[in-house]
N, C-alpha and C positions, 0 to 999 in steps of 0.2 A: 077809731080803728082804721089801718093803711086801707086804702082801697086802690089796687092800680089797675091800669088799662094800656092794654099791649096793640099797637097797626104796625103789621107786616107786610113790607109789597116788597116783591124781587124788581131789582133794576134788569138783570137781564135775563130774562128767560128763555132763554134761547143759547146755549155755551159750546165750545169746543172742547172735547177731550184734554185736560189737561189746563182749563184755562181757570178763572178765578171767578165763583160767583157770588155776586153781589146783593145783599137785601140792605132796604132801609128801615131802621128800626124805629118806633117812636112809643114811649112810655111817660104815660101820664100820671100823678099822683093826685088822686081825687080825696080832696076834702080831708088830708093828714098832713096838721104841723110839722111834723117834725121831717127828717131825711130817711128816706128808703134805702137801707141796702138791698139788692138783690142778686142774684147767680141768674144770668142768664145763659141758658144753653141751646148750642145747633147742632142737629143733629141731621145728619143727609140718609136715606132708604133706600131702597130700589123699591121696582113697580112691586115685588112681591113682599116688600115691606122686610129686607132684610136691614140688617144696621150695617151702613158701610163706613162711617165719619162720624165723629162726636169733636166738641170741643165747645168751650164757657167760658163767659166773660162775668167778673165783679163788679158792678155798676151801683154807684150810689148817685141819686138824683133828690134833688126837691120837688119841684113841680112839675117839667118834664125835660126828659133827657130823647134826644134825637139825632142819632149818628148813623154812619153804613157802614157793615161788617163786610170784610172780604173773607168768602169762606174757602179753604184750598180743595180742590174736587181733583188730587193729583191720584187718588183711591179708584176713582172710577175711569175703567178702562175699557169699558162697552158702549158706544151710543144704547140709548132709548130716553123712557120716562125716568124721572125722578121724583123723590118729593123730601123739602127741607121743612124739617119741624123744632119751631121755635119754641122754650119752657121756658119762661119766670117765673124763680121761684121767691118770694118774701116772707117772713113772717115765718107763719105754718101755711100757707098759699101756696098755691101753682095755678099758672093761666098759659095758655098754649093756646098757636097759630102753625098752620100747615098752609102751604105751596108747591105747587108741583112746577119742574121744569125740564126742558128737554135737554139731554147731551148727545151731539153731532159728531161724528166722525167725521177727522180731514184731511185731505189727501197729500198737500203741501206739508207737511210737518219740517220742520226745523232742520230735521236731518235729510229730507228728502230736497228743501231749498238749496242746501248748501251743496247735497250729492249735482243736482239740475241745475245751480249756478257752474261748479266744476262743470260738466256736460256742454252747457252751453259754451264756455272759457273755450274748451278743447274744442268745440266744434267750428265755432270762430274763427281758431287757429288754423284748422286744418280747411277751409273754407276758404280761408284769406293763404295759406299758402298755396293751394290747388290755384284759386285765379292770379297770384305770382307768378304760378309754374307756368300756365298759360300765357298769361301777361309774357312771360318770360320769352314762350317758344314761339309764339306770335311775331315777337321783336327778333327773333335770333334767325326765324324763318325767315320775316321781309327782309333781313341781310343777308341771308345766305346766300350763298352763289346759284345751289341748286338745291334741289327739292327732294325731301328724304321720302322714303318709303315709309306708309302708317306701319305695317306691319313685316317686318324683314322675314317672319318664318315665311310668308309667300312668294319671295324670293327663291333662288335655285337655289338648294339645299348641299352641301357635302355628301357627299356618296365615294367611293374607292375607286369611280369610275368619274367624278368631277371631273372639270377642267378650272384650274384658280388663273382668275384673270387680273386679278390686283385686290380694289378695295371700293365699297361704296366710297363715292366721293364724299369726301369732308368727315367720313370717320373712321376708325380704326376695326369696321365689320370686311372681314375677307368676302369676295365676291365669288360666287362659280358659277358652272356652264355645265349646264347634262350633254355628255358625250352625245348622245343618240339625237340630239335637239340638233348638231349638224345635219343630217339628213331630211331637214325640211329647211334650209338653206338660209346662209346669212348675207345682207347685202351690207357693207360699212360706206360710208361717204362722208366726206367732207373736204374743207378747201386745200389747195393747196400746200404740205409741211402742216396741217392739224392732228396729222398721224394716223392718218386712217389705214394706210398702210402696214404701219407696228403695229396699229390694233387687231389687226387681222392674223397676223403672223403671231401673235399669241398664242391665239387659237393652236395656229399649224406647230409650236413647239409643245405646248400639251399635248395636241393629239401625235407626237410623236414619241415622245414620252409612251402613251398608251401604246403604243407599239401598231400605228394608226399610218398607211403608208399614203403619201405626198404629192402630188403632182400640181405643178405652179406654171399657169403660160403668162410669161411675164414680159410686158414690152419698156420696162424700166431699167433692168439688169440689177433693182435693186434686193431683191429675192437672192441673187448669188451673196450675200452675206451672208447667209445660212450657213456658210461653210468652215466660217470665221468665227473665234469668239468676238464676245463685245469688250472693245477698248477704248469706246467715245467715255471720256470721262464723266463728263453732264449726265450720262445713262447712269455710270457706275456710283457717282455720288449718291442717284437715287434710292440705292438697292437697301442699304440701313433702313427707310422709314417704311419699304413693304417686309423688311425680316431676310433681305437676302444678304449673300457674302460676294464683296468680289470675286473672290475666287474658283465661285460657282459659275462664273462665265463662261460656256461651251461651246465649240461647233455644234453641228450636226453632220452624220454621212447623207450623201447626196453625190449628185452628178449633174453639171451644166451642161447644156447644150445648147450652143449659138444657131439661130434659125435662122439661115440666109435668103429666105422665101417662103410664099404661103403655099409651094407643091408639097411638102413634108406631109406624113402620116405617121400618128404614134401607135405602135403596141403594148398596149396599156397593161397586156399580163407581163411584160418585160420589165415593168415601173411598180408594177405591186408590191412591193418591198415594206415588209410593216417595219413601222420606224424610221424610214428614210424615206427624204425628198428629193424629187429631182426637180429641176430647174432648167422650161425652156426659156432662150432668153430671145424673146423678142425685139429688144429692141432695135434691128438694124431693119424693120419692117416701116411701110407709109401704112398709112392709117386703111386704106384700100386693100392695101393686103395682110393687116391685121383683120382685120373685116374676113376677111375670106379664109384666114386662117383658122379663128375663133370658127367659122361656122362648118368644117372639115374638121375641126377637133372635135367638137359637139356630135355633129352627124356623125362620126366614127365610133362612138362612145353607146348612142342611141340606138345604131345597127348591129351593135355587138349582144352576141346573147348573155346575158347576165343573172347568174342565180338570183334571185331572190332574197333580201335577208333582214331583217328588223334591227342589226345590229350594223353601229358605222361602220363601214369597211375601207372608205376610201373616201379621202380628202380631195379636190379641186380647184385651184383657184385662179380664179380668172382678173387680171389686174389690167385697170384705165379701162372698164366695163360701158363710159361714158363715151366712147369712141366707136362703137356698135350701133350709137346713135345716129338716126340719118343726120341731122341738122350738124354732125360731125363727120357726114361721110359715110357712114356705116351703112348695114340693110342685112345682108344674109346672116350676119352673126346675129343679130338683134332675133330674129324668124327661129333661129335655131338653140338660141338662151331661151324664149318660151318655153318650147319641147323641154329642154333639158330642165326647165325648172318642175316643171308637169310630172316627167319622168324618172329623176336620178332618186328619189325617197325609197322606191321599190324594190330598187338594186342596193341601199345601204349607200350611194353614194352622197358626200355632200359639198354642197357646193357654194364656195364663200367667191363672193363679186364686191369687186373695190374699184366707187367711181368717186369723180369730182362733185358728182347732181345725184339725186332720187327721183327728185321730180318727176324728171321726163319719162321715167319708165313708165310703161301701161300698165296696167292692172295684171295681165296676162304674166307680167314677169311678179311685179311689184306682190302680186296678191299669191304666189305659190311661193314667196318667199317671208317666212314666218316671221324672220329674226331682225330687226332692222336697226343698226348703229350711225346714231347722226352725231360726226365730231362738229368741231367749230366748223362753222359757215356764212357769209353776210349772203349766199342767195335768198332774196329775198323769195321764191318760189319755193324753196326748201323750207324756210320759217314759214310762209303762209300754210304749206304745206302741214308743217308741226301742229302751227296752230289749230287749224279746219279739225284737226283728227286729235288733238290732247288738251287744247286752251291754248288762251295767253300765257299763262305760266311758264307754261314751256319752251314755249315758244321764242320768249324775253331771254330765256337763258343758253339758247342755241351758241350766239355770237357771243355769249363772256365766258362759255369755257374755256379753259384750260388746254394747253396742248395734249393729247393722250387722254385727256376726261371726256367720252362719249354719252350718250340718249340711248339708253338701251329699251327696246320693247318686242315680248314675245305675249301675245295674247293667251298664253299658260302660268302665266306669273302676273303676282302684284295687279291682281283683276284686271289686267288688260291695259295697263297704264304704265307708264315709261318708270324708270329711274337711271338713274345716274351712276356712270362706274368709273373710276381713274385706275387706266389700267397698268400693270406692272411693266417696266423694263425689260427689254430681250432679254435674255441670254447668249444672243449669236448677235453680229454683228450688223446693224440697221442698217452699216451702208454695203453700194456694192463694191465687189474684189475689182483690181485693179482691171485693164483689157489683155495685159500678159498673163495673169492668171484664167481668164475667160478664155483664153483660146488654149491656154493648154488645157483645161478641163474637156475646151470640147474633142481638141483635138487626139486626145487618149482614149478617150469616151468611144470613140469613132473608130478610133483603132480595134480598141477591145471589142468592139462591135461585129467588127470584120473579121476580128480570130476568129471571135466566137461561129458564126455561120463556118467558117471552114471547119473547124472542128464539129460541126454536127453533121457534114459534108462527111468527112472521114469515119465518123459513127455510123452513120446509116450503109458504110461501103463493109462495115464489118470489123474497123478499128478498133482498139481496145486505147481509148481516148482519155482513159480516168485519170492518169496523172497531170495530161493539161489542163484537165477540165479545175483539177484541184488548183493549180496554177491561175488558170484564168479567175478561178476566185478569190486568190489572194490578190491578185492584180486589182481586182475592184475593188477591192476592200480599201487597196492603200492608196486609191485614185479620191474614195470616197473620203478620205483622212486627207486629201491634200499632197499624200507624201509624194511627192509627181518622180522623185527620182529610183525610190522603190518599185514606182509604177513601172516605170521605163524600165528597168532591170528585168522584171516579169514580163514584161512585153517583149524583148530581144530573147531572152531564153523563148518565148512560144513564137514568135515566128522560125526561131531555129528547129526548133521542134518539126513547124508545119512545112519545113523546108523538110527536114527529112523523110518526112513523110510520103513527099510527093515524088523524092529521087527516089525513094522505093516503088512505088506504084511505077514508076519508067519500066 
């Protein structure tokens, strides 16, 4: 009679959801000639003994037969307990062996490795292109000329009251200027032809534009270009790469006046004029009596009673600021730019100064003046200067600007830190009008001057003046246009006028 005998051991008891688990089977035939066939069956449970897997193997052995079954566990889709129960049946026999094993939930699965392989591909990428990107700006920084701003919205913003000065240097971001930031005063400096001059006068062509009235004491006479459009070519070439047109080249109205001495005193509500600038022109002054002029223009300005007003009302500029210096001569104008830097914010005035140095100012000027533009320079006083108050950085790049690319810093912007602006091309003519042009300006100027008091002369007697008076303003008009021979025409008809006038009073 067959006798057999069944050892069941799991190789792994311990499985992953999904994985293959293994028994080794081994069946003996005790003490029967002949061959056994049998039906061996596995059968897999859960802990509550339900049937989850069946499946049978036909096995024919003699003495014994000893293999490993891979059983598929792709049915079971929960970790816990299990148990695998083995049946051989032969004969009219059955003998049966039970196992139990654990199945693991796992968190890697095949599809979650290939989702976290992509994941990682992409993050690599983007990892590796972020340190390019920097790699990049790193490399593009230490070549650049100058130093861009982290963040441009802290920069002056566009408003309807801007003033557009060109462009951050080295990009195509438009730069502006808050109107009202003139009233706590700008100083520009640099050397020699670095343009600190044009840079200033930017300024005074927006704010005239705003309909922002002018007053310039200039000991260069290069200010009387104001009068002129611009036809220096090298300017006009530039005008395409900020968005301009040649054809946009203007004057402006204005009036020169030649100062032949520091006894002069201006009437500053005579020169209020929004929109238009006037132009004293200093230069046939020694530096002593520009000194003493600057500080009679100041003083007159500071004794004057002045409304009040939060809003710029009036432009200033004071050119070759570095000649008020003693160590250049100067003294009473230097005493009297303090004051005026202290004081001109209250009244809406502002007040733009163009020197050769910064340095040398005192605090007393330097520190009531917010806004400060450093063009090219090799003083080395001026860069050490840069440096002490922003770094090296900036410092390095003082001397390799550009003509017209200034340092700009107002401690209301770009947290207190300078940037960089390449400013736009006049519109009016950078140099100054010939010396036959400069004296007929003045000389008409001076005339119109003179109607004028007589005609307030004849008002006050009880004259009915309105038709010269209309005269006398077209006369300025075409004085202010240049038109010097329309001027003249109006000028001979009102001295005819004031002629008649007088042979009736007889």
């Amino acid at each position: 009679m067959a006798i057999v005998d069944l050892i069941a051991d799991l190789i792994n008891k311990k499985i992953k959801i999904g994985n293959i688990l293994q028994a080794k089977i081994l069946l003996k035939n005790i003490g029967y000639s002949q061959s056994i066939n049998a039906s061996v069956e596995y059968t897999i449970f859960s802990s509550n003994y339900t049937k989850i897997y069946s499946t049978a193997d036909n096995i024919v052995f003699d003495d014994i037969k000893s293999y490993i079954k891979d059983i598929n566990t792709s049915s079971i889709q929960e970790a816990g307990e299990y148990f695998l129960k083995i049946s051989v049946k032969y004969s009219d026999k059955i003998i049966e062996e039970m196992q139990s094993f654990t199945v693991i939930k796992i968190f890697w699965t095949k599809q979650r490795m290939w989702f976290a392989g992509i994941f990682v591909i992409l993050i690599s990428i983007i990892l590796a292109g972020n340190y390019t990107y920097v790699w990049y700006k790193k490399q593009k920084l230490k070549k650049a000329r100058y130093i861009f701003p982290i963040n441009m919205k802290k920069l002056p913003a566009y408003t309807k009251d801007a003033l557009w000065l060109g462009k951050i240097a080295e990009t195509n971001i438009a730069a502006y200027f808050n109107k009202n930031d003139i009233t706590t005063h700008i100083m520009t400096a640099g050397a020699t032809g670095a343009g600190k001059s044009v840079c200033a006068s930017i300024f005074v062509e927006e704010a005239l534009k705003k309909k922002i009235a002018v007053v310039v004491f200039d000991p260069t006479a290069q200010w009387s270009g104001f009068v002129n459009p611009c036809k220096d070519r090298n300017l006009l070439k530039s005008y395409k790469k900020f968005g301009m047109k040649e054809e946009d080249a203007r004057p402006y109205n204005g009036i020169i006046f030649n100062i032949p001495d520091d006894k002069f005193t201006v009437d500053f509500d005579k020169y209020n004029n929004p929109g238009e600038i006037t132009v004293f022109n200093l230069n046939r002054l020694t530096t002593k009596q520009y000194d003493n002029a600057v500080s009679n223009i100041l003083n007159s300005i500071l004794a004057r009673a002045w409304e009040e007003s939060p809003e710029l009302k009036m432009i200033i500029v004071f050119d070759e600021v570095h000649r008020l210096l003693g160590k250049y001569g100067g003294g009473k104008g230097y005493i009297a730019l303090e004051k005026a830097a202290r004081e001109f914010r209250k009244w809406g005035l502002g007040l733009i100064t163009i020197s050769q140095v910064s340095s040398d100012f005192k605090e007393a000027v330097s520190g009531n003046i917010l806004t400060e533009i450093q063009l090219n320079t090799k003083s080395k006083e001026d860069i050490d200067r840069i440096k002490y108050k922003y770094g090296d950085d900036f410092a390095r790049r003082i001397s390799r600007q550009s003509v017209g690319v200034g340092l700009m810093q107002n401690a209301k912007y770009n947290d207190g830190k300078p940037w960089f602006i390449n400013f736009r091309p006049t519109y009016h003519s950078p140099h100054k009008i010939t010396d036959e042009m400069l004296n007929l300006y003045d000389k008409y100027a001076r005339m119109l001057e003179e109607i004028e008091v007589k005609i307030n002369l004849f008002k006050k007697q009880g004259k009915d003046m309105a038709n010269m008076e209309i005269e006398l303003k077209l006369a300025k008009t075409k004085l202010k246009q240049a038109r010097f021979k329309m001027c003249e025409i109006y000028i001979t008809s009102l001295n005819k006028g004031i002629k008649h006038f007088k042979e009736h009073l007889k």
